[in-house]
N, C-alpha and C positions, 0 to 999 in steps of 0.2 A: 080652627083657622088662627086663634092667637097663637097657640104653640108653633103655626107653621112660621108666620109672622117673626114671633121671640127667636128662633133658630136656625132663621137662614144663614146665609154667609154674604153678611151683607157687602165686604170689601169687591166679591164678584159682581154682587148685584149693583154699586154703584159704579165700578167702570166700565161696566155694559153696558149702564144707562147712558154714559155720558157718551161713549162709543153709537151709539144709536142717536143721540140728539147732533152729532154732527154731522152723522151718515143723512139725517132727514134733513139737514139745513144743504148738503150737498148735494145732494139729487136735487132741491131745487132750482141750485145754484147751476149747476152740471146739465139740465135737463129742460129751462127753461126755452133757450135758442131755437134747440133744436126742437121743442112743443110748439112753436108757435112760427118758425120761420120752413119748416121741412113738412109737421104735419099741422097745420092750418089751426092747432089748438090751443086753447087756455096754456101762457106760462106755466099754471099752477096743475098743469095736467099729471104729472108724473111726482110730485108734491103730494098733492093732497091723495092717488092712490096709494103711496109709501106710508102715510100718515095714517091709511085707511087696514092697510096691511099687518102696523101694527098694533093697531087697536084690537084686532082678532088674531094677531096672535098673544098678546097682551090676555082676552079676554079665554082663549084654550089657555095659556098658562095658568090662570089661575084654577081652571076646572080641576088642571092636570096634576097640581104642587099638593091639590086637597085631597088625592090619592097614594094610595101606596106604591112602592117600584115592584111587589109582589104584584099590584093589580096591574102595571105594564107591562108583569112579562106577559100573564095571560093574555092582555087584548092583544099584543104582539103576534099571536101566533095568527089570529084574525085577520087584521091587518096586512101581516106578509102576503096570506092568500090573498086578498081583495088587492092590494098593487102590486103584486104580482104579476095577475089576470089582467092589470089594466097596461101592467108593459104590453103584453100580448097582445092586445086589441088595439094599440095604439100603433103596433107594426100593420096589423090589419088595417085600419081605417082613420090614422092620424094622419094630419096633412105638412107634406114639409116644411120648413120658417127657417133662415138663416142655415139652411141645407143640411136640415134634419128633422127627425121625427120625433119630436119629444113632448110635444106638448098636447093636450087638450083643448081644442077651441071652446069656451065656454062663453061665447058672448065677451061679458066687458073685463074679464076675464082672464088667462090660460091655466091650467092647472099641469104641472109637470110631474106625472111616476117619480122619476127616477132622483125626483128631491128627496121625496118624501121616504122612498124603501129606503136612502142612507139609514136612514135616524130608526126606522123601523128596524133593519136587521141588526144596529147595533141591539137594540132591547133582547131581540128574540135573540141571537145568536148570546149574550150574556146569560137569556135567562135559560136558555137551554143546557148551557152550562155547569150554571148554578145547581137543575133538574138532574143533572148528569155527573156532580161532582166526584163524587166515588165511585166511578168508571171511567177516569181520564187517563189508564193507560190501556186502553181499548181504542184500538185503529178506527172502528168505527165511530165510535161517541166523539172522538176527536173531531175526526174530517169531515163527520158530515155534514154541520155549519159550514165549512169551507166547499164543500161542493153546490150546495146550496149558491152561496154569495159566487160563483164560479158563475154558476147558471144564472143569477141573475145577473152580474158583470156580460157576459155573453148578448143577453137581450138587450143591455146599456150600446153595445160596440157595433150593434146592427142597426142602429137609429140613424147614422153612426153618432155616438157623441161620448169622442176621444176625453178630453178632460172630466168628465162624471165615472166615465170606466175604470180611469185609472186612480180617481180618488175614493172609487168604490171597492177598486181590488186592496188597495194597501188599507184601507179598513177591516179588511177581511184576513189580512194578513197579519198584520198589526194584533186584531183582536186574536188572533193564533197564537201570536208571540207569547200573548200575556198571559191565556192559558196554564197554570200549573201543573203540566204536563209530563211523565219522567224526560228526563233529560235523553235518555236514550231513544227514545220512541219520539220524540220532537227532532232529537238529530237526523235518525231515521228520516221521516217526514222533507223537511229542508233537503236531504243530499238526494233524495227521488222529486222533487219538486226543480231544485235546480237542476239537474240533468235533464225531466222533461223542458224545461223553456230551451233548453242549449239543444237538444234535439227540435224541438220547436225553431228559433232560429236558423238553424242550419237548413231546414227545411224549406223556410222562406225565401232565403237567402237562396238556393239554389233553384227553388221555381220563380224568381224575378217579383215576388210579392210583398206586398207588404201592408201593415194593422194600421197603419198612415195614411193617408191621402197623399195626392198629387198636390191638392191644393194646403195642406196642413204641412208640407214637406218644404213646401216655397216659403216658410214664415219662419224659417230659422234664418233669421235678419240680423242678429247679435253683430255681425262684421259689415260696417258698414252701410247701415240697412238706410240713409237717406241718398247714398246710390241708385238706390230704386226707388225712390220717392211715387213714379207716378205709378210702380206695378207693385208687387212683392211687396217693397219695405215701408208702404204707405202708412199700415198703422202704427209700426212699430216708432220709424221716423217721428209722425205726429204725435207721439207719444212724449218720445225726446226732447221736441222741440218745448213740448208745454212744460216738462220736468227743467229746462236748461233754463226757462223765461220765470218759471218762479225764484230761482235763487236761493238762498237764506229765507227769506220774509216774505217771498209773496209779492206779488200784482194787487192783493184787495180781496175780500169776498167780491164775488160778481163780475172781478176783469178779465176772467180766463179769455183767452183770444184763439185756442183750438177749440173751443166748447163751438165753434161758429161753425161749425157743419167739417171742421176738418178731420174730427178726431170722429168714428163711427156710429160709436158708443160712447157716448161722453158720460152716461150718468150709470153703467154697468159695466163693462169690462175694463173700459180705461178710466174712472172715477177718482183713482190713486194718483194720476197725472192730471186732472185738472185738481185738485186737493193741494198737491203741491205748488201747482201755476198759479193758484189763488192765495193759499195759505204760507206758503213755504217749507225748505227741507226740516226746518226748525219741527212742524207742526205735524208734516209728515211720518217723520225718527219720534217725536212723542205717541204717534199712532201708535206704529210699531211695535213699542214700549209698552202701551195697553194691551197690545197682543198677546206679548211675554205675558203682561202679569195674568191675564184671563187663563192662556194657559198651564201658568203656574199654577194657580187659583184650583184651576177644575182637576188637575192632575196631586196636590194636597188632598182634596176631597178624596179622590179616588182611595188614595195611599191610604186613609183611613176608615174607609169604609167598613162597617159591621160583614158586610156579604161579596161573596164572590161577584155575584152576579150586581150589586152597585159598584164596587169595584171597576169592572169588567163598560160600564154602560159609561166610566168616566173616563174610563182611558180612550175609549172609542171617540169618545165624542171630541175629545181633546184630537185624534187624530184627525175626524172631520174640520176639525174648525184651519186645525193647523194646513193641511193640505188644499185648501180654500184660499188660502193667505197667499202658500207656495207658486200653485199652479198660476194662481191670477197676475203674482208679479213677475213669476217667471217670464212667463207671456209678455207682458208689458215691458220687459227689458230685453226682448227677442231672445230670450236664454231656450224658449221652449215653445211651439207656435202656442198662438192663441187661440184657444178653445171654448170661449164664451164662459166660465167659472167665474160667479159671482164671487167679489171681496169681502167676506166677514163685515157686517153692520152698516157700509155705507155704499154697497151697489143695489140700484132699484132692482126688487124682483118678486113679486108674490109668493111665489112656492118656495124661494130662498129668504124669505125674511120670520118665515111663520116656523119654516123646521129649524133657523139657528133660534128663533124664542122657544121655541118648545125645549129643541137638547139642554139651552142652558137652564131649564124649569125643571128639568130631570135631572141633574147636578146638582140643583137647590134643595130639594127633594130628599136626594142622597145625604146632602150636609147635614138636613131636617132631622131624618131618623138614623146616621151617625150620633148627634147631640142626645136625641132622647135617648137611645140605646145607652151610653153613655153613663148616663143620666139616671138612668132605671139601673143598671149596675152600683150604681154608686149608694144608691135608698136604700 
């Protein structure tokens, strides 16, 4: 444990943390109103389970940092089967919430598949990889990770839940990209991928269909969306209005005045607008800023990694985090409807707060035995 300690990286591990002690002072800022004036409970309802959330994921990280990323790929393959099988069963006998199927009722509770396979197939689809290095100009060693993440993107989009599919498929993509694959056989790959979608579209397009909802089609509000204030553009509008009432500097911790049952979500998808309605643009752009350097931070890592396969688990994860950020502001600025996608460190969420502490334990990880590696070269 001291060598794990002596070798982290710790410039990530400190603006994560501080990215997290705001996130937890925001949820209960965000979350309070609506705890105790909507659902008849404790202020401190949605606080102290975030608090709760990450102490356990706090206490898996450190199980996880005291292992090797050889031993993640193995339990990865484990893993992939067992939530796998629980997408499956959750189409079977999961009950809808927010007009989908995604979660497990577990009492006090939910536990969500389709969090937790992100961070799962990055390990495995990496360390398949790595298992596979000297056959990566073989059609099959290539794509079969991406058939795999195909199928499981597939079981994500019949729940349906639009925003986890799509930042599932560009994980899958992404970890393709970075593949050191001949360039020829990658080319290959791409110009039969993009022709299948373009057949695909055209297909849609002429049977009146489409991967969208009715109601997820109505939330591209970007033009004017407090036009429709009382239908369509309600969240996005209340979104605005909290963004436009912060300013520069802010209202106060605690003065948000959409958090008051306007905004829907005030402590999970829209978190970002009251952060701003409280803190200001000033505090929000520093956010941001933290974002960058995180995924600067873990994509350094990567870049230096002893192994393909840590390599491969840092770039992924950097794309998870990054498309987290994308989706959820997109959303919030009506650029893309809103698809419930929690925001990196400061939206409430159990199964999203436990898999962004694990992925970034697995990049500390990688730092870890880059350093020793290193290290042991140089003796």
């Amino acid at each position: 444990m001291k060598k794990v300690i002596k070798n982290i990286d710790y410039p990530l591990l400190i603006v994560s943390a501080i990215l997290f002690a705001i996130g937890l002072i925001m949820v209960f800022s965000s979350s309070n109103v609506i705890a105790y004036m909507a659902q008849a409970a404790s202020p401190y309802n949605y606080f102290l389970k975030q608090a709760g959330f990450l102490v356990i994921g706090l206490a898996l990280g450190i199980f996880i940092i005291c292992r090797t990323t050889k031993f993640y790929g193995i339990a990865s393959w484990f893993l992939l089967l067992l939530i796998g099988a629980s997408l499956v069963l959750l189409l079977a006998i999961g009950q809808a919430k927010n007009q989908a199927v995604s979660w497990f009722d577990l009492g006090p509770i939910n536990f969500q598949p389709s969090e937790f396979i992100k961070i799962v197939y990055i390990v495995w689809a990496a360390s398949f990889y790595e298992l596979n290095k000297k056959g990566l100009d073989s059609y099959s060693k290539v794509l079969f990770p991406v058939f795999v993440g195909l199928g499981i993107a597939f079981l994500i989009m019949l729940q349906p839940d639009l925003g986890t599919a799509i930042i599932f498929i560009t994980i899958v993509g992404m970890i393709f990209l970075a593949v050191p694959t001949p360039k020829v056989l990658k080319g290959k790959i791409i110009f039969a991928a993009v022709g299948l979608l373009m057949v695909l579209a055209i297909f849609l397009l002429a049977s009146g269909k489409s991967v969208i909802q009715k109601r997820q089609l109505e939330r591209f509000d970007y033009t004017r969306p407090c036009d429709k204030l009382l239908t369509t553009g309600n969240q996005v509008c209340n979104g605005y209005i909290a963004i436009n009432n912060g300013g520069l500097t802010g209202l106060g911790l605690g003065n948000s005045t959409q958090k008051y049952l306007y905004l829907p979500e005030p402590y999970t998808d829209f978190i970002f607008a009251v952060i701003v309605e409280e803190l200001g643009a000033i505090v929000g752009i520093a956010i941001l800023l933290m974002y960058m350097f995180v995924l600067y931070r873990i994509l350094a890592i990567g870049r230096k990694a002893p192994t393909l396969r840590d390599g491969l688990m840092c770039y992924g994860i950097a794309v998870y985090i990054f498309m987290h950020i994308a989706v959820n502001l997109l959303g919030l600025f009506g650029l893309m409807p809103m698809t419930g996608v929690p925001l990196p460190f400061m939206s409430y969420g159990g199964s999203y707060t436990v898999c962004l502490m694990v992925s970034l334990v697995i990049v500390e990880r990688v730092a870890v035995e880059t350093k020793l590696s290193r290290k042991k070269k140089n003796s």
